[in-house]
C-alpha positions in Angstrom: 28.2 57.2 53.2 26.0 58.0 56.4 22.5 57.4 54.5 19.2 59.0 56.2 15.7 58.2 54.5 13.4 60.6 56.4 9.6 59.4 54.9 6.2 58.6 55.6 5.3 54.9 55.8 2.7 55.1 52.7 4.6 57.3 50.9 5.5 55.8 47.4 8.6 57.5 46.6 10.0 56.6 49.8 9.6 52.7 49.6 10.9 54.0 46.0 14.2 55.2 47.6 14.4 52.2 50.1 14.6 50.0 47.3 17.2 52.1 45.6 19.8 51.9 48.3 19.0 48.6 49.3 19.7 47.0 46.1 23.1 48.5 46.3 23.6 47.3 49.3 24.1 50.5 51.2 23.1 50.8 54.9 20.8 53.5 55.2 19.0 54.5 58.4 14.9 55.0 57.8 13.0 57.4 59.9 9.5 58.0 59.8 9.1 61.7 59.9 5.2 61.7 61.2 5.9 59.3 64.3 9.8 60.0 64.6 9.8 63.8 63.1 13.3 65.3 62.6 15.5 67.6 65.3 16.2 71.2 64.0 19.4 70.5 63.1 19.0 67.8 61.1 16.2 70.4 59.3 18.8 72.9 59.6 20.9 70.5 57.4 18.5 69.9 54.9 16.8 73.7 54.0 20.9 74.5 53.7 20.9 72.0 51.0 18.1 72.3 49.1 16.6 75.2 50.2 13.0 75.6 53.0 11.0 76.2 50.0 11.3 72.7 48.3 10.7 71.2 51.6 7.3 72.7 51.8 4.3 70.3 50.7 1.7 72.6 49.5 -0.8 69.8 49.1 -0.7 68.5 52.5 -3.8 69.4 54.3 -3.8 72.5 56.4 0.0 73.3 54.9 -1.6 76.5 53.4 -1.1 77.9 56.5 2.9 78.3 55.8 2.4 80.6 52.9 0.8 83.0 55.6 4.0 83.2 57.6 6.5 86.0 56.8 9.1 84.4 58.0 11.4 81.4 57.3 12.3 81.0 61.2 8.0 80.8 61.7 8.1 78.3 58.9 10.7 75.9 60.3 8.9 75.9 63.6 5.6 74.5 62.1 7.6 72.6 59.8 9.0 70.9 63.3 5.9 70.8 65.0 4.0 69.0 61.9 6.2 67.1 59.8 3.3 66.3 57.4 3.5 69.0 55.9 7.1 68.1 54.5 7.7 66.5 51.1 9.2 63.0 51.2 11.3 61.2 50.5 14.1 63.5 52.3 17.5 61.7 52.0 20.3 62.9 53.7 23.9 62.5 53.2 25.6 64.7 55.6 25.9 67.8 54.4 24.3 66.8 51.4 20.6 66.4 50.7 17.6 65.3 47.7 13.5 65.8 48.1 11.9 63.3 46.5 13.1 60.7 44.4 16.7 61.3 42.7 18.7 58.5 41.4 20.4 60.7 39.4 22.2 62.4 42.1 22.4 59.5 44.7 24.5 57.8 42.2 27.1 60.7 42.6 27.1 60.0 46.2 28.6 56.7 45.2 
């Protein structure tokens, strides 16, 4: 398993996810998606997975401007250029990815 943790430092659900992996032992790799932010393939990656809809967080201030763009390549360019308005915890897998917290499914990954 290649683990990625993409998070914000104060966000819950990502020390939530931390934990989870981490009491299982598994090497995971954190990145902290406000200071670090994530390439556009890794995003690529992810909106294949689980779709650029669920990535969206609609409650992060000034993220109301994404539901003004027409188009998904417009969104994925603000997405990159402010990852705060992404939901976290992002865990990646490879090809595979979750949003949020998802034990459930990690433990498939197993």
């Amino acid at each position: 398993m290649n683990i990625q943790i993409f998070g914000k430092s104060k966000c819950f659900d990502t020390k939530k996810a931390e934990r989870y992996f981490k009491e299982r032992r598994i090497k995971y790799q954190r990145v902290d998606i406000i200071a670090i932010g994530m390439s556009r393939g890794e995003l690529s990656s992810v909106k294949s997975a689980v779709g650029l809809e669920s990535m969206i967080d609609c409650d992060a201030p000034g993220a109301e401007i994404l539901t003004y763009l027409a188009y998904d390549a417009d969104r994925e360019e603000k997405l990159l250029e402010n990852p705060a308005f992404m939901k976290t915890p992002i865990v990646r897998n490879g090809k595979k990815a979750t949003i949020g917290y998802c034990p459930e499914v990690w433990k498939k990954w197993e």
